[in-house]
C-alpha positions as CSV (number, residue, x, y, z in Angstrom):
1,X,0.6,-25.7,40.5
2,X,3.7,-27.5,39.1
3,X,4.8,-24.5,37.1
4,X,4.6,-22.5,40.0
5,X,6.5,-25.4,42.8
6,X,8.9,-25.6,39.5
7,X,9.6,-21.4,39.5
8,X,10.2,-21.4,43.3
9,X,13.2,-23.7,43.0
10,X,14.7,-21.5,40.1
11,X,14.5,-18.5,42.2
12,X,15.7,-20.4,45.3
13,X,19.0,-22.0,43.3
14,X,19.2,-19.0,42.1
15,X,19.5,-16.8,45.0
16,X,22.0,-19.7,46.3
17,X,24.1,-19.2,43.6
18,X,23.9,-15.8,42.4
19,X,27.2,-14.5,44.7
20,X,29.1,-17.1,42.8
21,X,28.3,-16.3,39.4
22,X,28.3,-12.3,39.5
23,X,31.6,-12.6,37.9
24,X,30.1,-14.6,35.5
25,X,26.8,-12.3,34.5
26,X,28.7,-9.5,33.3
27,X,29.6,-11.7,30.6
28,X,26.0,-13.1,29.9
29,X,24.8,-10.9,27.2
30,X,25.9,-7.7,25.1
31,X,23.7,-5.2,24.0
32,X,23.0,-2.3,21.3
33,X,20.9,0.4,20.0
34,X,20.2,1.2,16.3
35,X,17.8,3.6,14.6
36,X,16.4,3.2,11.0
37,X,17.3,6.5,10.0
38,X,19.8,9.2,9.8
39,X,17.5,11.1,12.4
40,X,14.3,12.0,12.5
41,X,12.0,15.1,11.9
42,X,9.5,17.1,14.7
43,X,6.1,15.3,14.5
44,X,7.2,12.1,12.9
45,X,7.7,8.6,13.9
46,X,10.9,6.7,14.4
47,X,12.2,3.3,14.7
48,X,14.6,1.8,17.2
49,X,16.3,-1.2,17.9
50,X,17.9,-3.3,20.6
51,X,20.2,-5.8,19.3
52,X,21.1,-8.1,22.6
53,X,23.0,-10.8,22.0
54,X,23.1,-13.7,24.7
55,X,26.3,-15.9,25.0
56,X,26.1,-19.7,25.1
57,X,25.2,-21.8,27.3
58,X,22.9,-18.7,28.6
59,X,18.9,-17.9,27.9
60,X,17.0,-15.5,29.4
61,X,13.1,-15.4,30.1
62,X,10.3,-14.4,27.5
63,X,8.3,-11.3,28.0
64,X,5.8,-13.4,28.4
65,X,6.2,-16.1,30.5
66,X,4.3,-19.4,30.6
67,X,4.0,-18.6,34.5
68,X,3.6,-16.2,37.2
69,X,6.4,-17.2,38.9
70,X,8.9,-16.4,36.2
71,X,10.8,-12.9,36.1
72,X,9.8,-11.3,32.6
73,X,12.0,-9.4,30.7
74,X,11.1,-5.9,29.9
75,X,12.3,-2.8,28.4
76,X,12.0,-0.3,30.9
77,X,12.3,3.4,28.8
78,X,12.6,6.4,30.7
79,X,10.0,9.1,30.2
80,X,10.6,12.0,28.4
81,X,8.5,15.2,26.9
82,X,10.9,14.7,23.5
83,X,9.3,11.6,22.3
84,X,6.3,8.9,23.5
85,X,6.7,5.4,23.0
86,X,3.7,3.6,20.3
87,X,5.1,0.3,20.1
88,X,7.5,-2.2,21.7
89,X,8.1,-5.1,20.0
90,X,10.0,-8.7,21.1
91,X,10.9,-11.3,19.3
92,X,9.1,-14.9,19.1
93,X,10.6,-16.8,22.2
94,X,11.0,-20.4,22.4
95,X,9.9,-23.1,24.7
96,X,12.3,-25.4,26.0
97,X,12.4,-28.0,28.9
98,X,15.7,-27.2,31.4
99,X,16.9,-29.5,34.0
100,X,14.9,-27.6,37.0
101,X,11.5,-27.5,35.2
102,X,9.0,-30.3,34.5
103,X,7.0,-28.5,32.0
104,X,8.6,-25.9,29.2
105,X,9.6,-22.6,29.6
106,X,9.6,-19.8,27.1
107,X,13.0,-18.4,26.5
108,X,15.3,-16.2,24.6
109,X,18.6,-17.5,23.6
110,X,21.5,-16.1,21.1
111,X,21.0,-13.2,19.4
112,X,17.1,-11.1,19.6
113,X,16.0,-8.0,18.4
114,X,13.4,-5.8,20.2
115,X,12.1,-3.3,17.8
116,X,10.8,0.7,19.7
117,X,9.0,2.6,17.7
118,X,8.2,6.0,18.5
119,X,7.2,9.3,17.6
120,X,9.2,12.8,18.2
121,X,7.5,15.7,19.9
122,X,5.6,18.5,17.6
123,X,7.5,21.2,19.5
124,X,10.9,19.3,19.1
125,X,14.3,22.1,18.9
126,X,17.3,19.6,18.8
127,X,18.5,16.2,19.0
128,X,17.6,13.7,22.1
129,X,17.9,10.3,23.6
130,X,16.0,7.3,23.6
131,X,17.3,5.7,26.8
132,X,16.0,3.1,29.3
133,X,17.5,0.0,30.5
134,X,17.2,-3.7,30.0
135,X,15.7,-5.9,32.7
136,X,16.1,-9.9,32.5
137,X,17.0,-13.2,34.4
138,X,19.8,-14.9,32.8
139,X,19.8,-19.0,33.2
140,X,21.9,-22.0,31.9
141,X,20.8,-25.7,32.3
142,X,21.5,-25.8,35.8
143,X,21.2,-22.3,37.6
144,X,19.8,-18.7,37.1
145,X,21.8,-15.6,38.5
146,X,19.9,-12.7,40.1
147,X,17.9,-10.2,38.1
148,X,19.9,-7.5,36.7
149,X,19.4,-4.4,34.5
150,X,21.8,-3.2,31.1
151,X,21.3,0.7,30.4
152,X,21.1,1.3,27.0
153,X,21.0,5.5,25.2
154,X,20.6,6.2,21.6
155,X,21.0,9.4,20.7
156,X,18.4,10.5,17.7
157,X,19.5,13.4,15.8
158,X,16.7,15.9,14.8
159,X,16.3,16.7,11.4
160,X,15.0,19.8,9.2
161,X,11.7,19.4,7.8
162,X,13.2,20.2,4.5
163,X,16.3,17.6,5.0
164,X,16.1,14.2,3.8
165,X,15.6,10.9,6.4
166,X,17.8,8.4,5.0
167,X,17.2,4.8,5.8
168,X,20.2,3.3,8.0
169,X,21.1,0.0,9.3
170,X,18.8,-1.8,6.8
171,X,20.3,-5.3,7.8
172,X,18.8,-4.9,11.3
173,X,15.5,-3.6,10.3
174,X,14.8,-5.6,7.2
175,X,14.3,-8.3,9.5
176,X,11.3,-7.2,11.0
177,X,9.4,-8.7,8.4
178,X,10.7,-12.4,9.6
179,X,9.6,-11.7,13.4
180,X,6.7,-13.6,14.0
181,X,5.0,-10.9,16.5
182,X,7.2,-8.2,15.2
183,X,6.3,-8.3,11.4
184,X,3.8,-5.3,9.7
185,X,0.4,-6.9,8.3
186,X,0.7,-7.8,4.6
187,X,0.7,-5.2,2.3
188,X,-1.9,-6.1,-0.8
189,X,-1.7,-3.4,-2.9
190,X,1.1,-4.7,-4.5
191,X,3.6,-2.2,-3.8
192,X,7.0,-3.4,-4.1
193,X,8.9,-2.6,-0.7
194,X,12.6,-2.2,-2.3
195,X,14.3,-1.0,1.2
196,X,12.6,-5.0,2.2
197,X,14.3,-6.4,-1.0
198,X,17.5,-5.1,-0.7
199,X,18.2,-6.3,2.9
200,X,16.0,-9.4,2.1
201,X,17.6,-10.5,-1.2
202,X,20.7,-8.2,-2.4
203,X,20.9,-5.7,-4.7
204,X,21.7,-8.5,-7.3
205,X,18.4,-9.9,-6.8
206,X,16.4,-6.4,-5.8
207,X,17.3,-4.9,-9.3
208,X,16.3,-8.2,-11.3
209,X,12.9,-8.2,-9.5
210,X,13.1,-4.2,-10.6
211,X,13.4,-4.9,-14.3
212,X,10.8,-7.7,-14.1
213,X,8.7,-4.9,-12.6
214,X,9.0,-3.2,-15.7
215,X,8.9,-5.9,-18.0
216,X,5.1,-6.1,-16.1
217,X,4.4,-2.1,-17.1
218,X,3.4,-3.4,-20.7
219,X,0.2,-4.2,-19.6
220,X,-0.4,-0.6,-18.7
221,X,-2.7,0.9,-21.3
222,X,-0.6,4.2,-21.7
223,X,2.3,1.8,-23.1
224,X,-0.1,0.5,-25.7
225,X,0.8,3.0,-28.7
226,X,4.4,2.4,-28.5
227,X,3.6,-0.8,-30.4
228,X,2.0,0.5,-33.6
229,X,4.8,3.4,-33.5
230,X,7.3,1.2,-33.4
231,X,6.3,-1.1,-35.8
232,X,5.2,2.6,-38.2
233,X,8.5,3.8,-37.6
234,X,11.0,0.9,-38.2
235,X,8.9,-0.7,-40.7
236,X,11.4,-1.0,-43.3
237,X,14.3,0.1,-42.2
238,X,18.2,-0.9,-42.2
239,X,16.8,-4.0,-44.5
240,X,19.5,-6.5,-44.8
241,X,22.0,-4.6,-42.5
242,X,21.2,-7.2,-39.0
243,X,24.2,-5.3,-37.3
244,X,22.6,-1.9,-38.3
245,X,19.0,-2.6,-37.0
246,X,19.8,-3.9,-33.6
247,X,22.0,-0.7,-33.0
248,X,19.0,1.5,-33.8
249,X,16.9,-0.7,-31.9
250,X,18.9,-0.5,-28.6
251,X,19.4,3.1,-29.3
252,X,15.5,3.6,-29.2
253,X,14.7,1.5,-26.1
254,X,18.3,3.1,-24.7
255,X,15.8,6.5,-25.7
256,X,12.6,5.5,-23.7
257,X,15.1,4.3,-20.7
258,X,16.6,7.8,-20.5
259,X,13.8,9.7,-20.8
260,X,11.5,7.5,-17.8
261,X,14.7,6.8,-15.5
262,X,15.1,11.3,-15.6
263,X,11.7,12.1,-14.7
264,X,11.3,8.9,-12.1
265,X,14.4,10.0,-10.3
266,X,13.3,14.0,-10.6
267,X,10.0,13.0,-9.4
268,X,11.2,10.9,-6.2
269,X,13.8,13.6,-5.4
270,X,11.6,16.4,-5.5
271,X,8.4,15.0,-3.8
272,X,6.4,15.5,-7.0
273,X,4.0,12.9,-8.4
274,X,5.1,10.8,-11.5
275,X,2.8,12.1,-14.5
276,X,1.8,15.0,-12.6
277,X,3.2,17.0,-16.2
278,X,-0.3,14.9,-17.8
279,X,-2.5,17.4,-15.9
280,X,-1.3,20.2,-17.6
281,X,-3.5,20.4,-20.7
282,X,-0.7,21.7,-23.3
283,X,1.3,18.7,-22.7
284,X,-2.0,16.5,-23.0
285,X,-2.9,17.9,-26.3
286,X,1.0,17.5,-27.8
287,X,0.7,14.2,-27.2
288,X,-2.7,13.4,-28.8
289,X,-1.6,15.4,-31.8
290,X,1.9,13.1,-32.0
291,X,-0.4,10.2,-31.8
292,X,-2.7,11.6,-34.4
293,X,0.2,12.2,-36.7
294,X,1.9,8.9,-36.1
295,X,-1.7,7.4,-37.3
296,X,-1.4,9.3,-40.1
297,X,1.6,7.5,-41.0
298,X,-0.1,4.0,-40.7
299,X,-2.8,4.9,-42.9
300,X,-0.4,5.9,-45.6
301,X,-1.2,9.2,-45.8
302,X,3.2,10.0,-45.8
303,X,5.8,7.9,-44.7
304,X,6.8,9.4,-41.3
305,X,10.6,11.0,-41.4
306,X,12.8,13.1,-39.1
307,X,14.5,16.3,-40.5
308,X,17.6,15.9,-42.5
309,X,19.9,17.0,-39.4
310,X,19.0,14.7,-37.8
311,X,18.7,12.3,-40.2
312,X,22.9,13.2,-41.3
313,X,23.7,13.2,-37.5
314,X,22.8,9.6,-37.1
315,X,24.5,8.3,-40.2
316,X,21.9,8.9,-43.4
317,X,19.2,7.1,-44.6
318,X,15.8,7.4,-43.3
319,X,16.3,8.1,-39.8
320,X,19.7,6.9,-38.8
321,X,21.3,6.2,-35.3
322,X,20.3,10.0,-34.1
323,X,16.5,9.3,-35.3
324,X,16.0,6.6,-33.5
325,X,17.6,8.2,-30.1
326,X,15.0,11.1,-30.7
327,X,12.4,9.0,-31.4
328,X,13.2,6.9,-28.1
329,X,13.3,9.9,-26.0
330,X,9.8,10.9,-27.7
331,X,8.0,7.8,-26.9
332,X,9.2,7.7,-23.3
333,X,7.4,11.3,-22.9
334,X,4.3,9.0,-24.0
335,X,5.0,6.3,-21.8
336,X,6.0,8.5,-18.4
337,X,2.4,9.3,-17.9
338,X,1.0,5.2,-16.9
339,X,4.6,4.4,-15.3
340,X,3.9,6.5,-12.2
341,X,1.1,4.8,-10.1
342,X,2.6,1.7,-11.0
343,X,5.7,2.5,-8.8
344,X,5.5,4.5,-6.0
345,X,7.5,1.7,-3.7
346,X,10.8,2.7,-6.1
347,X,9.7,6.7,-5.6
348,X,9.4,6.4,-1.9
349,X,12.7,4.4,-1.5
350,X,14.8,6.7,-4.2
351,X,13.1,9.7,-2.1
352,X,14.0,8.1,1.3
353,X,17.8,7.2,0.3
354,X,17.9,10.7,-1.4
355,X,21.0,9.6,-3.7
356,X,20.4,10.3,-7.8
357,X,22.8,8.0,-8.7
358,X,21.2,5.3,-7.3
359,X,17.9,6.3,-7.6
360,X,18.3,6.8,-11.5
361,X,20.0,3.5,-12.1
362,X,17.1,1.9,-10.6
363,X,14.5,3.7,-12.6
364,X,17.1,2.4,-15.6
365,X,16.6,-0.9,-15.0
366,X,12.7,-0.4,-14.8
367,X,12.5,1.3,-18.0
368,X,14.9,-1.7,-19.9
369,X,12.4,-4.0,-18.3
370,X,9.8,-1.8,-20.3
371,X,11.8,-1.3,-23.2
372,X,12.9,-5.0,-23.6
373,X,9.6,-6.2,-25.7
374,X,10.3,-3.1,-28.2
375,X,13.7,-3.7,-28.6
376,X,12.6,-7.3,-30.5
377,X,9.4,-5.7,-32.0
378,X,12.3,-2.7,-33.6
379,X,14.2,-5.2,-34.7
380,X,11.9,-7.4,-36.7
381,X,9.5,-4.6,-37.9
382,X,11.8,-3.3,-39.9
383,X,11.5,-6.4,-42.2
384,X,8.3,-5.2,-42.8
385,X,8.5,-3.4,-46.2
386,X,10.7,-6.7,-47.7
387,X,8.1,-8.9,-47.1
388,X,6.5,-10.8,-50.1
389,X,3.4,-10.0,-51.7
390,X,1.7,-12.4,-50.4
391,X,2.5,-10.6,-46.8
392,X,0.5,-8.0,-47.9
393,X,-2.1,-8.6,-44.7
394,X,0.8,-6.1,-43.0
395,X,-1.1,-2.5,-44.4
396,X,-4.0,-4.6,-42.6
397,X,-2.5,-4.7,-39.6
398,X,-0.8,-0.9,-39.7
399,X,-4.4,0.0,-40.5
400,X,-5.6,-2.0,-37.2
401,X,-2.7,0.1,-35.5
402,X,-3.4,3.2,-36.9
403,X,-7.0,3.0,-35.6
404,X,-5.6,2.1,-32.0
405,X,-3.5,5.0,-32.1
406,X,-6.2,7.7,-32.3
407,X,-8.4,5.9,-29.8
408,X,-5.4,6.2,-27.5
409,X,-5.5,9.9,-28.0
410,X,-8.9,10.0,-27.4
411,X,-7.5,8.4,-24.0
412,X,-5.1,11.3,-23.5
413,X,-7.9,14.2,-24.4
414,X,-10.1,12.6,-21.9
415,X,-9.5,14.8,-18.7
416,X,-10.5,17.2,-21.4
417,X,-13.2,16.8,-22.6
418,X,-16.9,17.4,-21.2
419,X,-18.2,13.3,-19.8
420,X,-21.7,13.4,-21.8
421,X,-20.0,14.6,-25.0
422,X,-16.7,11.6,-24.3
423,X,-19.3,9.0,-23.8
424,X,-20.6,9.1,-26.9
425,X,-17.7,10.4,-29.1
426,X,-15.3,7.4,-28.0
427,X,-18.0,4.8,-28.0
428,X,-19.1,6.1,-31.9
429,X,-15.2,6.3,-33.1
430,X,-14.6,2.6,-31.8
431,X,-18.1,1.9,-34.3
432,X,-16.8,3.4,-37.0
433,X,-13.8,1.9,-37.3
434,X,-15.2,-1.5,-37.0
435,X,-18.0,-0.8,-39.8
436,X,-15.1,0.5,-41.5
437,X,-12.7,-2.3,-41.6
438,X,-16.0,-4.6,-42.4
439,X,-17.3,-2.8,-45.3
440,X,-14.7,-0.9,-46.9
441,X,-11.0,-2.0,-46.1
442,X,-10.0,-4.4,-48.4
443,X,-6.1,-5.0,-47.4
444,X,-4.8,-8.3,-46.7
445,X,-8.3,-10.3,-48.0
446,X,-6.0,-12.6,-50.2
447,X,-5.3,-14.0,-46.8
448,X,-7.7,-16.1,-45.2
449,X,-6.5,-16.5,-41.6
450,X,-6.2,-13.0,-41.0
451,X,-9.3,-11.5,-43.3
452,X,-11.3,-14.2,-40.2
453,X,-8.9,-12.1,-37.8
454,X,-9.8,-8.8,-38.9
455,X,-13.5,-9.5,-38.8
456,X,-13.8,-10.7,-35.4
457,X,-11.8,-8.0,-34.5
458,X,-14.2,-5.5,-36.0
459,X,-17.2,-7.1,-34.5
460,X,-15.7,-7.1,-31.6
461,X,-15.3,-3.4,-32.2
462,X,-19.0,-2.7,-33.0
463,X,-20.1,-4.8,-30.3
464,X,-17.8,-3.0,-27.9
465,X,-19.3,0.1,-28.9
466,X,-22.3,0.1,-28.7
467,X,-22.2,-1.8,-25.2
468,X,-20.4,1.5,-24.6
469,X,-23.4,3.7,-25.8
470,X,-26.3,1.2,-23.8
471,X,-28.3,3.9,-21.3
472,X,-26.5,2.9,-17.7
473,X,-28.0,1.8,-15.2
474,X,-28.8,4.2,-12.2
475,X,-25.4,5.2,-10.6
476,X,-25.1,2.7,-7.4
477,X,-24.5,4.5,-4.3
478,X,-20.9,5.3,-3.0
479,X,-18.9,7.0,-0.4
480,X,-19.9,10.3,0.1
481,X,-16.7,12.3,-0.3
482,X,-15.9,15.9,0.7
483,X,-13.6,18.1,-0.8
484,X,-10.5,18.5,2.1
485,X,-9.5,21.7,3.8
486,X,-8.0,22.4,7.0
487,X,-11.3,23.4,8.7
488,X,-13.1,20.8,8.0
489,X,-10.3,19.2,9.3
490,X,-10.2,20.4,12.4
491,X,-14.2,20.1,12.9
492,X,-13.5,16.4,12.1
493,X,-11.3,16.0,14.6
494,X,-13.3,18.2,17.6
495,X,-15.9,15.4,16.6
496,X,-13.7,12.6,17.5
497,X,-14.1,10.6,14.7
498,X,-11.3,8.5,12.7
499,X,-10.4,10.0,9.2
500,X,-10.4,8.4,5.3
501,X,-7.7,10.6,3.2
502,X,-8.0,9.7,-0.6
503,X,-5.2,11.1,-2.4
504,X,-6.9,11.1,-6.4
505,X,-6.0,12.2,-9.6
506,X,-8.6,12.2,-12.9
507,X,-5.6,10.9,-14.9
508,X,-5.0,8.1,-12.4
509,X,-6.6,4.5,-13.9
510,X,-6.7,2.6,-10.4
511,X,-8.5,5.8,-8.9
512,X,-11.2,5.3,-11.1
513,X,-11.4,1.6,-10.4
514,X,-11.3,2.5,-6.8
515,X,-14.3,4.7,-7.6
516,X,-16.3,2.5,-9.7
517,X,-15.2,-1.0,-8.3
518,X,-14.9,-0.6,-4.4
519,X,-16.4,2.4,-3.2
520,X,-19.7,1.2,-4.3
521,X,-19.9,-2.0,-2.6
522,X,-23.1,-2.0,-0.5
523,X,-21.6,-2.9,2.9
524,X,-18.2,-0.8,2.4
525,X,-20.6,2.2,1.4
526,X,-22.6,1.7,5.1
527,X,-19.2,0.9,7.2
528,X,-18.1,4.3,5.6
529,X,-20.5,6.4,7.7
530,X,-18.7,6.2,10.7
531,X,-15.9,7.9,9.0
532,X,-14.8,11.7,8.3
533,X,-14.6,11.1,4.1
534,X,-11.7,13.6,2.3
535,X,-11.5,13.3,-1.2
536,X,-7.5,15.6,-2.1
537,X,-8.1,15.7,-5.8
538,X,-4.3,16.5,-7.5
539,X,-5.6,16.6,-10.9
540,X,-4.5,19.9,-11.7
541,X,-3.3,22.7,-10.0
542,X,-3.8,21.5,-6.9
543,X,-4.3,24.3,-4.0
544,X,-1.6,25.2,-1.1
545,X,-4.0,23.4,1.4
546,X,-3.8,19.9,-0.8
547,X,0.1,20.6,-1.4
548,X,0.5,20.6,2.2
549,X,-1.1,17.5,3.4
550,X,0.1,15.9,0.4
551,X,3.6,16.9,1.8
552,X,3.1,16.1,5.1
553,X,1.9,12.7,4.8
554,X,4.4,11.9,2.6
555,X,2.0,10.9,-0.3
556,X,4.6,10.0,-3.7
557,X,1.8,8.8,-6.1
558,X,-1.7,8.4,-6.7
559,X,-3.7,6.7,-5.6
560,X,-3.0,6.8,-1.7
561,X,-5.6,6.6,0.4
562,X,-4.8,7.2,4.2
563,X,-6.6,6.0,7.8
564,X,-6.3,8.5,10.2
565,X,-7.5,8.0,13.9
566,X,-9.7,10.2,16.3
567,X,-7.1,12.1,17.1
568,X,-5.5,12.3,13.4
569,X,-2.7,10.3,13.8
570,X,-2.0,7.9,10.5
571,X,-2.4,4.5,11.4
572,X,0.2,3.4,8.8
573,X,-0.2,-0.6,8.5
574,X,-3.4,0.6,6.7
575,X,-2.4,2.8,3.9
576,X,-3.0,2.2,0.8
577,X,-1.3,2.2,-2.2
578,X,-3.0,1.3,-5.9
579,X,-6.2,-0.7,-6.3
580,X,-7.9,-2.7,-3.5
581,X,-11.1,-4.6,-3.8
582,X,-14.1,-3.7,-1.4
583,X,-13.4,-6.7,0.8
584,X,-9.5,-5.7,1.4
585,X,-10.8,-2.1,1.5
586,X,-13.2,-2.7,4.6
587,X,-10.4,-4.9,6.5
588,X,-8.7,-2.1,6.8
589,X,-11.6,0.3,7.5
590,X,-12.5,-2.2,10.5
591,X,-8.9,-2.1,11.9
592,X,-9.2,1.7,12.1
593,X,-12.4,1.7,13.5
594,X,-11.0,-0.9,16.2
595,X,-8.0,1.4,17.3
């Protein structure tokens, strides 16, 4: 009741006053209209903004004020058949106590953002206007002046499907993610959001946490063999000549940098998918058989050299500058393949901004992150011939490598061969070269620490293997996927049911864990049947249908799995993008079922 005794003598004071001050509220506030973009395309969403600034010692009411008395503001947006409005969004107000009012009063003071986001019309033939006007109440201490309205008109350009939307006007809508009511849910994929960093952090900052990024890839198992290649190939080289080694060590990280920053930025410009080449069973096979070779090499069956152009190019002796450029280049082909899911935030943004030069140096700094470790390990494995005799446990560990190598071709070559005949091939390889290391290798036995190191590492092997070659257990059950095509589509739609779009790959590690890990939870599995399940599987020579919605939704990397809505709308707080466990999984299956 006091809130409402309290409201009547604001409007009353007010209404007193408001003849006296008109000259006055003209000044109260300034306002403008942004838009995230360069334009936006038919179909798609956009995002606007209202940046309204209020001069001191002026506030205006909340949105939502703490009575019924109060005059809200509100965005009033004319209608239109170019666009329909999804979202509005205010700012968090505050509550503060003014001389008039016993009890606090939510407010708006200084400057406030009010975030529109829209979608364009499907039928869309040139540019329009977002337009409306701004309704409020402004107030000091002592007064408020009549209600008034500010008209606002942003004028959105439309933009050929084919033609790039560039992000604009990032230091406006960067803040979104510090509104309170305003701010998307939490993304736990792990994606990095670099369009967030930059107007978050800097570019200083955004291209540090970039090469960290890529200091992180190592763990990827596809980077694995670059260790035991390295360590074959500089093994001995540039002995004695410190300057010498660190230049062919930079020249070979400078190599892998090259080769992953070209096919990142290729990849984002173009809409492709990063390691989409690995489907293609002639490049698969290459690499295997470079792997095989390189293994070769540890055994000691020759000592690995590049041809004598090269070789004379780069300055002589075993490989040279040139050698170790071209070796580089090589081993970022390798690496490429595992990079891809691991950055689909940096393909989206470099796709978004649509500028090579910037895209490229950011794909530079994640493959020096990558490189860095291999830079060291070039350097001081070519010490590794000078050692003395009694570091003769080094063949041990080139033989260790040398094994690694072929099981990681056996990696490569599996999206080719037949499941029932890789189960028991890779399983009985890892055996062998446990027994083998056990029974037969004698290398490095004069030294005691790593003769007890090799042993547990090839009973660790055998043990591993056969684990691997155990009957499983009967499959649990998963989601029940069906292959996607437009009709099914459609039917899906006529039923009125909300969509699950899983973007998957077989060369793709986190789909598999997807499949394996989450997608057979018991209670995910039952909350899936209220779902239309498509499985878009861009393996290998994926059809027109699958390049399509890959294309239309935007999809940069694998895996992406979308929520779609009765109607087959994306709701697009809920995409995901790399491995999520069955419990973040069905958060977002409830908040689609909820919409």
């Amino acid at each position: 009741m006091k809130r409402g005794i309290n409201a009547i003598k604001l409007v009353t004071v007010g209404l007193l006053l408001s003849a006296i001050s008109f000259g006055q509220s003209s000044q109260l506030l300034t306002l403008e209209s942004y838009l995230s973009a360069n334009g936006v395309q038919a179909g798609e969403e956009f995002m606007a903004a209202l940046v309204v600034d209020i001069r001191e010692p002026w506030h205006i009411n909340s949105n939502q004020p703490l009575d019924e008395f109060t005059i809200p503001t509100e965005v009033r947006l004319d209608e239109s058949s170019d666009y329909s409005v999804l979202e509005l969004r205010f700012p968090q107000h505050i509550e503060r106590t003014l001389s008039y009012s016993d009890e606090p009063m939510a407010l708006f003071s200084g400057e406030m953002v009010i975030f529109i986001r829209g979608i364009a019309a499907s039928d869309l033939r040139d540019d329009f206007h977002l337009q409306g006007s701004f309704y409020y109440q402004g107030c000091d201490d002592v007064m408020c002046l009549a209600p008034q309205e500010t008209p606002f008109r942003l004028e959105i350009p439309l933009l050929d499907s084919d033609e790039p939307v560039i992000s604009a006007n990032i230091e406006i809508f960067g803040s979104m993610a510090g509104e309170p009511e305003a701010a998307t849910p939490a993304d736990d994929s792990g994606t990095f959001d670099v369009q967030q960093s930059l107007s978050q952090k800097g570019i200083l900052l955004t291209f540090i946490l970039i090469f960290l990024g890529g200091l992180a890839l190592n763990l990827a198992p596809c980077v694995y063999p670059l260790i035991p290649i390295t360590i074959s190939y500089f093994g001995g080289q540039a002995a004695g000549q410190e300057g010498r080694r660190i230049v062919m060590a930079l020249l070979y990280v400078l190599g892998i940098a090259i080769v992953n920053s070209m096919l990142g930025t290729l990849a984002a410009l173009s809409g492709g998918l990063l390691g989409t080449a690995m489907t293609n069973p002639v490049v698969l096979l290459v690499i295997a058989a470079i792997l095989v070779l390189l293994s070769l090499s540890m055994f000691g069956v020759y000592e690995f050299r590049l041809p004598n152009f090269l070789m004379n190019m780069g300055g002589g002796g075993r490989s040279g500058y040139m050698g170790s450029l071209v070796m580089g280049l090589t081993m970022g082909i390798v690496a490429a393949p595992c990079i891809g899911p691991f950055v689909i935030g940096l393909l989206t943004y470099v796709a978004s901004i649509g500028n090579a030069f910037l895209g490229f140096a950011m794909f530079f700094t994640l493959s020096l992150g990558l490189g860095l470790p291999y830079l060291f390990l070039a350097f001081f494995s070519s010490q590794l011939g000078h050692l003395p005799k009694a570091g003769d446990w080094m063949v041990g560990v080139r033989l260790i490598f040398g094994f690694v190598l072929i099981g990681m071709a056996f990696y490569f070559l599996q999206p080719l061969i037949p499941d029932p005949i890789y189960r028991i091939a890779f399983p009985a390889f890892i055996i062998l070269s446990g027994v083998y290391l056990i029974l037969f290798n004698r290398s490095g036995d004069s030294s005691t620490v790593f003769l007890f190191i090799k042993r547990i590492l090839a009973l660790a092997a055998v043990i591993a293997g056969v684990w691997m070659l155990k009957p499983s257990a009967p499959p649990a059950e998963d989601i029940q996927w069906e292959a996607y095509s437009t009709v099914r589509f459609e039917e899906a739609l006529q039923e009125g049911k909300p969509m699950i779009l899983d973007f998957y790959a077989d060369w793709c590690i986190p789909c598999k864990e997807m499949d394996e890990l989450t997608f057979t939870d018991p209670e995910l599995v039952a909350l899936s049947r209220q779902f239309a399940l498509f499985k878009i599987d861009l393996t290998r020579n994926p059809s027109d249908e699958y390049l399509e919605i890959k294309e239309k939704m935007k999809v940069m990397g694998v895996p992406t799995i979308l929520f779609l809505d009765p109607v087959g709308e994306e709701i697009r707080d809920a995409r995901v993008l790399g491995f999520e466990n069955a419990e973040q999984f069905m958060a977002k299956m409830k908040t689609a079922l909820d919409r």
